[in-house]
C-alpha positions as CSV (number, residue, x, y, z in Angstrom):
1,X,0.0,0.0,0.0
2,X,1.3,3.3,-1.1
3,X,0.2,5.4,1.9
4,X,0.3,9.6,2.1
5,X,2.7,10.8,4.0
6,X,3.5,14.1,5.5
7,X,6.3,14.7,3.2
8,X,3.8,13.5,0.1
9,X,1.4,16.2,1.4
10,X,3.7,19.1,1.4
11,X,4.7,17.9,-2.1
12,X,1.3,18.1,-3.1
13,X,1.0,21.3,-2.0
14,X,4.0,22.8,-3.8
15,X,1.9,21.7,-7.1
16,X,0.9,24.2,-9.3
17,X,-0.9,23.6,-13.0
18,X,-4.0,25.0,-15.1
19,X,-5.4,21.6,-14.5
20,X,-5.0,19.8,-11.4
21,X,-7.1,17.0,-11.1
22,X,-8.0,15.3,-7.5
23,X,-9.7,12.5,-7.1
24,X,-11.5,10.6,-4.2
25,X,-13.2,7.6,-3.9
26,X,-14.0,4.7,-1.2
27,X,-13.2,1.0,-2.2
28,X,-14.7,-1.7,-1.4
29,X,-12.8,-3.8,1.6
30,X,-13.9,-7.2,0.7
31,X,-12.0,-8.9,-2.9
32,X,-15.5,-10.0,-4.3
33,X,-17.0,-6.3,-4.5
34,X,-13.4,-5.4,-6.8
35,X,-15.2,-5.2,-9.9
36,X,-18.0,-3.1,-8.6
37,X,-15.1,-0.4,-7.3
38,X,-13.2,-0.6,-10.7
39,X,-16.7,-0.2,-12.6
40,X,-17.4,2.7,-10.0
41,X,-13.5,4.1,-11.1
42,X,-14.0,4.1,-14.4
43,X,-17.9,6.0,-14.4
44,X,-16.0,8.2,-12.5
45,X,-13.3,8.9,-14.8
46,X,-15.6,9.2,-17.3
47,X,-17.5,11.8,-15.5
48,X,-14.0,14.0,-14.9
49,X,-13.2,13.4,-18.5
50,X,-16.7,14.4,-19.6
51,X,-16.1,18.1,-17.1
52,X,-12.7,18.3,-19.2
53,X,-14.1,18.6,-22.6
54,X,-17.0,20.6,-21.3
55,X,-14.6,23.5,-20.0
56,X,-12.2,23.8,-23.1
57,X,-9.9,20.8,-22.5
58,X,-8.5,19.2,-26.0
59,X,-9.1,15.3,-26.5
60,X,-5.7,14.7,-26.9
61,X,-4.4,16.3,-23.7
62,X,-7.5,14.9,-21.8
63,X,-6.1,11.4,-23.4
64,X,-2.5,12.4,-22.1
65,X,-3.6,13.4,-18.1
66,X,-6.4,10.5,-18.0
67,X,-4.3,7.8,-19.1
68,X,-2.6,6.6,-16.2
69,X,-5.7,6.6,-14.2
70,X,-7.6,4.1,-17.0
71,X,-4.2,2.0,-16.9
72,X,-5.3,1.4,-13.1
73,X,-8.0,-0.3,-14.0
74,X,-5.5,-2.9,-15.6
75,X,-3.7,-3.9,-12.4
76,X,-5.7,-6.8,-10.6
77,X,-3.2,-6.6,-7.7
78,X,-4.6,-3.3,-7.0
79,X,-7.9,-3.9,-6.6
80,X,-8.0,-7.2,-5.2
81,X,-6.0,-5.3,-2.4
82,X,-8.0,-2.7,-1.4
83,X,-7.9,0.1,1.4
84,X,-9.9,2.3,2.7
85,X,-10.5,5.0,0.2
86,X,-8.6,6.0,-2.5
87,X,-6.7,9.6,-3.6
88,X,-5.4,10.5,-7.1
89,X,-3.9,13.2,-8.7
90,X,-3.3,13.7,-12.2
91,X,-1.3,17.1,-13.7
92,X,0.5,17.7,-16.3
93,X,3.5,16.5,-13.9
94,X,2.3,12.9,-14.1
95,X,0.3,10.9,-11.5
96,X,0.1,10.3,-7.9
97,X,-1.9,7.9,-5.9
98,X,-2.3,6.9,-2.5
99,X,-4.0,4.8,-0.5
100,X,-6.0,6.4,2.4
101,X,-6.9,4.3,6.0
102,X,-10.0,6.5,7.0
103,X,-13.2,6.8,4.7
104,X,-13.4,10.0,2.1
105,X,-16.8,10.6,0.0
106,X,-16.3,10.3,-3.7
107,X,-15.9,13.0,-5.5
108,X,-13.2,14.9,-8.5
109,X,-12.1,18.6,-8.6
110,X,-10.3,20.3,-11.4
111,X,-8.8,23.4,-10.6
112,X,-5.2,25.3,-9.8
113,X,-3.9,23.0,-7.2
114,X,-5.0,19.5,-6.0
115,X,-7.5,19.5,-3.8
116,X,-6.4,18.7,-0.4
117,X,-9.3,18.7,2.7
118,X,-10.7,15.5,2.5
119,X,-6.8,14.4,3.6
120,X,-6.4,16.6,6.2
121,X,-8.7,13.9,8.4
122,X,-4.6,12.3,8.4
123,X,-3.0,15.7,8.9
124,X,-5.2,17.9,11.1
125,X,-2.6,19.6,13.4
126,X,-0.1,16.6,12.1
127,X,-2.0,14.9,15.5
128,X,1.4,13.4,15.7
129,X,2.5,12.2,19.2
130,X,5.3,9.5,20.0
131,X,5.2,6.7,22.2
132,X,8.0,5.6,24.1
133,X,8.0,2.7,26.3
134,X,10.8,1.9,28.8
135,X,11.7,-1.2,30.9
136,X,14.9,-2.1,32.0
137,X,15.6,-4.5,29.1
138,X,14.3,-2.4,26.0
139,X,13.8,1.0,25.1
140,X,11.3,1.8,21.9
141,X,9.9,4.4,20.7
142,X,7.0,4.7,18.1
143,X,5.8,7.7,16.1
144,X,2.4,7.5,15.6
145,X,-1.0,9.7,14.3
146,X,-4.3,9.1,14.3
147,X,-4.5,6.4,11.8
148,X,-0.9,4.4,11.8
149,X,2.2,4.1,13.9
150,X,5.5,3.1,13.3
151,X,8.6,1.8,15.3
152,X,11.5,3.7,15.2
153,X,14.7,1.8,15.0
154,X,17.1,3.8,17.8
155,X,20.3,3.4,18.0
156,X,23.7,5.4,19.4
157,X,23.0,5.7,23.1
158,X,22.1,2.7,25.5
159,X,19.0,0.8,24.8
160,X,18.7,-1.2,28.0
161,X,20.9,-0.6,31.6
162,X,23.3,-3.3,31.2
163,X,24.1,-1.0,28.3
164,X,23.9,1.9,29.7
165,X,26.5,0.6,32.8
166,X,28.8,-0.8,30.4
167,X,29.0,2.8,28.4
168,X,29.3,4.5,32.0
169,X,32.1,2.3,32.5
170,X,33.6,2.0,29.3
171,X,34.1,6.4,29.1
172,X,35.6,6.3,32.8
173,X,37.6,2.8,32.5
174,X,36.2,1.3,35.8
175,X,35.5,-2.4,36.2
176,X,32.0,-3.5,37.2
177,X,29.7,-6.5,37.9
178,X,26.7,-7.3,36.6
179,X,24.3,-9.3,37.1
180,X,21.1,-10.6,35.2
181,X,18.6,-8.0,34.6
182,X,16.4,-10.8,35.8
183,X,17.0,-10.0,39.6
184,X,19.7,-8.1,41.6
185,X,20.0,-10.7,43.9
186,X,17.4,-9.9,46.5
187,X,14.7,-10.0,44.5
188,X,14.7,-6.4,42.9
189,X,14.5,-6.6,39.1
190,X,17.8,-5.2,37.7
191,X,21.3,-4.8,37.1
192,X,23.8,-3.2,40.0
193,X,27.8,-3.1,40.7
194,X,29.9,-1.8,43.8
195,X,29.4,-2.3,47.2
196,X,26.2,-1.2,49.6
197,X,22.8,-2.1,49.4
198,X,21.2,-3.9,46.2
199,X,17.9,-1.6,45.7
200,X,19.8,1.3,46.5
201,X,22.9,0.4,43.5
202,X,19.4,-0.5,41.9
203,X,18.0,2.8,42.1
204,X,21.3,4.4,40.9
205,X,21.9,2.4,37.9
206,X,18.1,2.3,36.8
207,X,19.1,6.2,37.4
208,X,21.9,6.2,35.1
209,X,20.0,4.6,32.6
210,X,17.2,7.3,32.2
211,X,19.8,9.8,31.9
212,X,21.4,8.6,29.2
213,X,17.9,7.4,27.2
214,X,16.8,11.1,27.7
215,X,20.0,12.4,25.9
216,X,20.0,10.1,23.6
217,X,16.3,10.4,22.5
218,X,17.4,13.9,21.0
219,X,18.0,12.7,17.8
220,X,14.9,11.4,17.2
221,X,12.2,13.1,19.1
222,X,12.5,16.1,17.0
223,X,10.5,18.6,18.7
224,X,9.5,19.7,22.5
225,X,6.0,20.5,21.3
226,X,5.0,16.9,20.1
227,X,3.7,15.1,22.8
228,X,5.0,12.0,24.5
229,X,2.8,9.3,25.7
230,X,4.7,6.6,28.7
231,X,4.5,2.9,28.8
232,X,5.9,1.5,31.9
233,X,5.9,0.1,35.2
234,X,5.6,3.3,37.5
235,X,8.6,3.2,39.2
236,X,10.5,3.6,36.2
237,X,8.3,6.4,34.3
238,X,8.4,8.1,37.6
239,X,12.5,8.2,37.2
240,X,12.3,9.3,33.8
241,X,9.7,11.7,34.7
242,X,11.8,13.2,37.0
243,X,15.0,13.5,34.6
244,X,13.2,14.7,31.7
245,X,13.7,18.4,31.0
246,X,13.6,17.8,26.8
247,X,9.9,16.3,26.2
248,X,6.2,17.4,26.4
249,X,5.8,14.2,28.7
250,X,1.3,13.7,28.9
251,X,0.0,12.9,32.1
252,X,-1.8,10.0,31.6
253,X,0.6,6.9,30.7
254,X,0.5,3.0,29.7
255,X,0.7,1.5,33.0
256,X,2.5,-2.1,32.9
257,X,5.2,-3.6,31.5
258,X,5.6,-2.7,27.9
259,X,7.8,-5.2,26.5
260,X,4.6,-7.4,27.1
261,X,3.2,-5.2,24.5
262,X,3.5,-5.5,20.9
263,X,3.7,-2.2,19.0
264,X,0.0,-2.4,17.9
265,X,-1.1,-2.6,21.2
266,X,0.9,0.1,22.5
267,X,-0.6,2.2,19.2
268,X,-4.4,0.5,21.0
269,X,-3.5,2.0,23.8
270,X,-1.9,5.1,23.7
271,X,-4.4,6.3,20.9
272,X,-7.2,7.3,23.4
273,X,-4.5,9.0,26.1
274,X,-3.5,11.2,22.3
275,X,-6.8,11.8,21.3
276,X,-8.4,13.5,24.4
277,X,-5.0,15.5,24.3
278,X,-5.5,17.0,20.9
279,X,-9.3,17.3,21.7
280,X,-8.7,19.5,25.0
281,X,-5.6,21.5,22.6
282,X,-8.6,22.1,20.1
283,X,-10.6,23.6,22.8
284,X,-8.1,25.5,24.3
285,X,-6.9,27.3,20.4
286,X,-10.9,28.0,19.9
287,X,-10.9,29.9,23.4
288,X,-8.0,31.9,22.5
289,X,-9.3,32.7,19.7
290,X,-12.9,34.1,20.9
291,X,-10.1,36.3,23.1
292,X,-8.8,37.7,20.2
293,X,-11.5,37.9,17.3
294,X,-12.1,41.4,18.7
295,X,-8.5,42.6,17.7
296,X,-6.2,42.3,14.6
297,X,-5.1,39.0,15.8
298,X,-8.0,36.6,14.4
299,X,-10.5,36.6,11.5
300,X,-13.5,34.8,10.5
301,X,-13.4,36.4,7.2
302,X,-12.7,33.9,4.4
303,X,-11.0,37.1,1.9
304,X,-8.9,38.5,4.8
305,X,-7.8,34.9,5.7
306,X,-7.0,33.5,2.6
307,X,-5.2,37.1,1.7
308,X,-3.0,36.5,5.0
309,X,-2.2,32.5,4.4
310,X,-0.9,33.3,1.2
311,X,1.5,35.8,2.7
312,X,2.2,33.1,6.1
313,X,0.6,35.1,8.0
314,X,-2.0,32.4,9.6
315,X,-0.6,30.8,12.8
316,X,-3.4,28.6,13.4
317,X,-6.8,27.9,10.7
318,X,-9.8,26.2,12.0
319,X,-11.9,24.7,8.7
320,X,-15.1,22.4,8.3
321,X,-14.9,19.8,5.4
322,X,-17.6,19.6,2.6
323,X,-18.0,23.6,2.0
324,X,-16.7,24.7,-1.1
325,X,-16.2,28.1,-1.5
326,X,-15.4,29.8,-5.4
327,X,-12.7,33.0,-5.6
328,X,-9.4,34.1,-6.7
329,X,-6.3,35.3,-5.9
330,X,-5.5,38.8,-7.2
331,X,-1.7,38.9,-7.5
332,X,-2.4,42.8,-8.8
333,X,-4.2,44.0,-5.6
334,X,-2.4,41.2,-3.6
335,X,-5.8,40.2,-1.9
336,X,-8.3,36.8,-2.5
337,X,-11.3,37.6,-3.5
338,X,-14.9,35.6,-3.8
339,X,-16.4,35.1,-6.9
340,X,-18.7,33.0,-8.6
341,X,-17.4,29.7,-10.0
342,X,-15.5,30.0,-13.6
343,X,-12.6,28.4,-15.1
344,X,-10.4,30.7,-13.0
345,X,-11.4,30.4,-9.8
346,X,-10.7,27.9,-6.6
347,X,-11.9,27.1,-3.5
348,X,-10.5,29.6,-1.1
349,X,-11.1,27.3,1.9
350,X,-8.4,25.2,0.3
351,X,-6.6,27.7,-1.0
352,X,-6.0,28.9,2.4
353,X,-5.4,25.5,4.0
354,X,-2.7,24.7,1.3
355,X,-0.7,28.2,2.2
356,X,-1.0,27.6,6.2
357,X,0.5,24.2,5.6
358,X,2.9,25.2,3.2
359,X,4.4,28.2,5.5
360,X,4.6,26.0,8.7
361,X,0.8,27.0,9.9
362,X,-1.5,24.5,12.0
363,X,-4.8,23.8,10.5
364,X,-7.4,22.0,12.5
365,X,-10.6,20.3,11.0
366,X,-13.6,21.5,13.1
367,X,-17.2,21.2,12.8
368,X,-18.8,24.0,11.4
369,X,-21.2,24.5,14.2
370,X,-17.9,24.4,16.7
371,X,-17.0,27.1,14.3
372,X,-17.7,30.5,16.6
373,X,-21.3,32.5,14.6
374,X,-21.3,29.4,12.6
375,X,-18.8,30.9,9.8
376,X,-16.9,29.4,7.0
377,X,-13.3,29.4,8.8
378,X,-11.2,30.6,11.6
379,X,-8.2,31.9,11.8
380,X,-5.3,33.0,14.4
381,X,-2.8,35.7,12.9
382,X,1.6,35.1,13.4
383,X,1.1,39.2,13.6
C-alpha cells in the first residue's frame, strides 16, 4: 500500500498547473466487490473526462492526463488489495496515488492546485505524538498519528541498563559486575555493581539509565512541542519523569510492562490517552481565539484569511470539510477575493489550508457548528 505521508502532502501542495485534477473515492474492503469499485472508477473517470471537454480541454491532452488513471483499471493486484478509500492526482506532472486508511466521499475537482481537505482527516494539526516505552531490558519508541504508527529503529546511546552501565564504564575505565537483569539478587529486578545495598545500587543504575535514554532520544524526538505518551511500570516512568527536561511528557501513561506489549497494542493504547489531548488543545486554540476575534489578531473572514495565508501570515486555521467556496487570488491588488465559480477560480477554503501548511501554519478540522457564529473558517494571525 502506497500510503500519504507528511512529506507526500507538502509535495502536493508545492503543485501548481491549469489543471490539477484530484480524485476521491471509497473502495470496497472485501475482494468479491473489486469489480464493482473498478466499474465505480471508471464512471468516475468518465465523469471527470466528460467536465474536461465541457470547460475547453483538448481530447488529446484529456487522453494524455487520463491515461494513467484508465491504466489502473488494468492492475488486478490493486484492486484485489484494497484500502480504505482512494486519492489521485493527475497534472501535467504525471500521476500520484495513494491509499487512504480513514473513509473519504467520492468526488473529482479540477482546478489550480490539488485538492487537499478531505486528507487533512490524516493531517489535522499533524495529531502526531510519540510513544516511548521503557523497561529495563528495552527501550522503543513509536511515532504514531491518528491512523498508523511506526517503530523507530534507535540506536547510538544505551537501549537497556546493562548498556547503559557498560557505556558508564567504558568512558571512565572502571570495572563493574553485573548481574542478570532478571533479579539483583534480593529480589529487585535489575542490574547493579559496587558495594552497599542492592535496591539502592538498583536505584542508581536504573538512574543512570534514564539519563542517558533522555540524551539520547534527542535525535529522534524532534521537537518539545509533540507530545510523548509513557508505557511502563511506575517506578521507572516516575525516574524518567523526573530526569526529563527535553519532552512534552502527557499525564496519563500506559501502566505495565511494555515489553509485554506488541507495538499495535501500545498504538491501541496510547491512541485514546493522544486523542483526548489533541481534543482539549482544540478547545483550548478555539478559546484563545474568541479572546482575540475582537483585535487584529484573528478573523473569520474567508478574503482576509485567505489574503493573510498566502503571505504566512495564519498561525493557526480552523476549517469544516464539505464547504466549497469559489474565488481568486488577485496577485495585482495582492488580496483573494470571492467570486462566482468560472474556469479561473478555486476554493479559497483550500486555498487557504494549502498556504497555512505550506508556510509552517497549524490547521485544524472543526465542525462548522464548533466554528464561533457558525462561519466558513477561523483563523489566528503570526502578527
Amino acid at each position: 500500500m502506497n500510503l500519504l505521508t507528511r512529506d507526500d502532502l507538502d509535495k502536493l501542495i508545492e503543485i501548481g498547473d491549469e489543471k490539477c485534477i484530484s480524485i476521491y473515492m471509497p473502495m470496497e474492503k472485501i475482494s468479491i466487490d473489486a469489480e464493482k469499485s473498478k466499474i465505480e472508477f471508471k464512471n468516475l473517470l468518465k465523469t471527470v473526462e466528460k467536465n474536461l471537454a465541457e470547460t475547453g480541454t483538448s481530447s488529446v491532452e484529456i487522453e494524455n492526463l487520463m491515461a494513467p488513471a484508465f491504466d489502473l483499471l488494468k492492475d488486478k493486484d490493486f484492486w484485489l488489495k484494497p484500502s480504505e478509500s482512494l486519492a489521485l492526482f493527475l497534472s501535467g506532472s504525471g500521476m500520484k496515488i495513494f491509499n487512504l486508511t480513514v473513509q473519504v466521499d467520492e468526488s473529482f475537482t479540477i482546478g489550480l492546485r490539488y485538492y487537499i481537505l478531505p486528507l487533512l482527516k490524516l493531517f489535522s494539526t499533524d495529531n502526531i505524538y510519540y510513544v516511548l516505552a521503557i523497561s529495563q531490558e528495552k527501550l522503543r519508541l513509536l511515532v504514531c498519528n491518528m491512523s498508523k504508527c511506526t517503530e523507530i529503529q534507535l540506536s547510538g546511546f544505551p537501549l537497556s541498563i546493562e548498556e547503559a552501565l557498560q557505556y558508564d564504564d567504558l568512558e571512565k575505565g572502571h570495572q563493574y559486575n553485573i548481574r542478570s537483569t532478571k533479579s539483583a539478587g534480593d529480589g529487585t529486578p535489575g542490574v547493579f555493581r559496587g558495594h552497599g545495598d542492592g535496591k539502592e545500587e538498583h536505584k542508581i543504575n536504573l538512574g543512570k539509565f534514564m539519563e542517558a535514554a533522555e540524551k539520547g532520544l534527542e535525535s529522534f524526538i524532534k521537537s518539545k512541542e509533540i507530545p510523548v505518551v509513557l508505557s511502563g511500570v511506575e517506578y521507572v516512568t516516575a525516574i524518567f519523569r523526573k530526569t526529563n527536561s527535553r519532552y512534552y511528557l502527557l499525564e496519563d501513561e500506559i501502566s505495565g510492562n511494555p515489553d509485554l506489549f506488541s507495538s499495535k497494542e501500545l498504538y491501541e493504547k496510547a491512541s485514546p490517552i493522544a486523542q483526548r489531548y489533541f481534543e482539549n488543545q482544540l478547545k483550548v486554540e478555539l478559546n484563545n481565539y474568541t479572546e482575540l476575534i475582537s483585535t487584529d489578531k484573528a478573523s473569520d473572514d474567508l478574503e482576509e484569511i485567505a489574503s493573510a495565508a498566502y503571505k504566512g501570515k495564519v498561525r493557526i486555521l480552523f476549517v469544516p470539510t464539505g464547504i466549497y467556496r469559489p474565488g481568486i487570488y488577485n496577485l495585482e491588488l495582492d488580496s483573494a477575493i470571492l467570486k462566482k465559480e468560472d474556469n479561473e477560480t478555486e476554493d479559497l477554503i483550500n486555498f487557504a489550508v494549502s498556504h497555512t501548511l505550506r508556510t509552517g501554519g497549524k490547521v485544524h478540522i472543526t465542525p462548522q457548528e464548533d466554528i464561533p457564529n457558525g462561519k466558513d473558517c477561523a483563523a489566528i494571525f503570526r502578527y
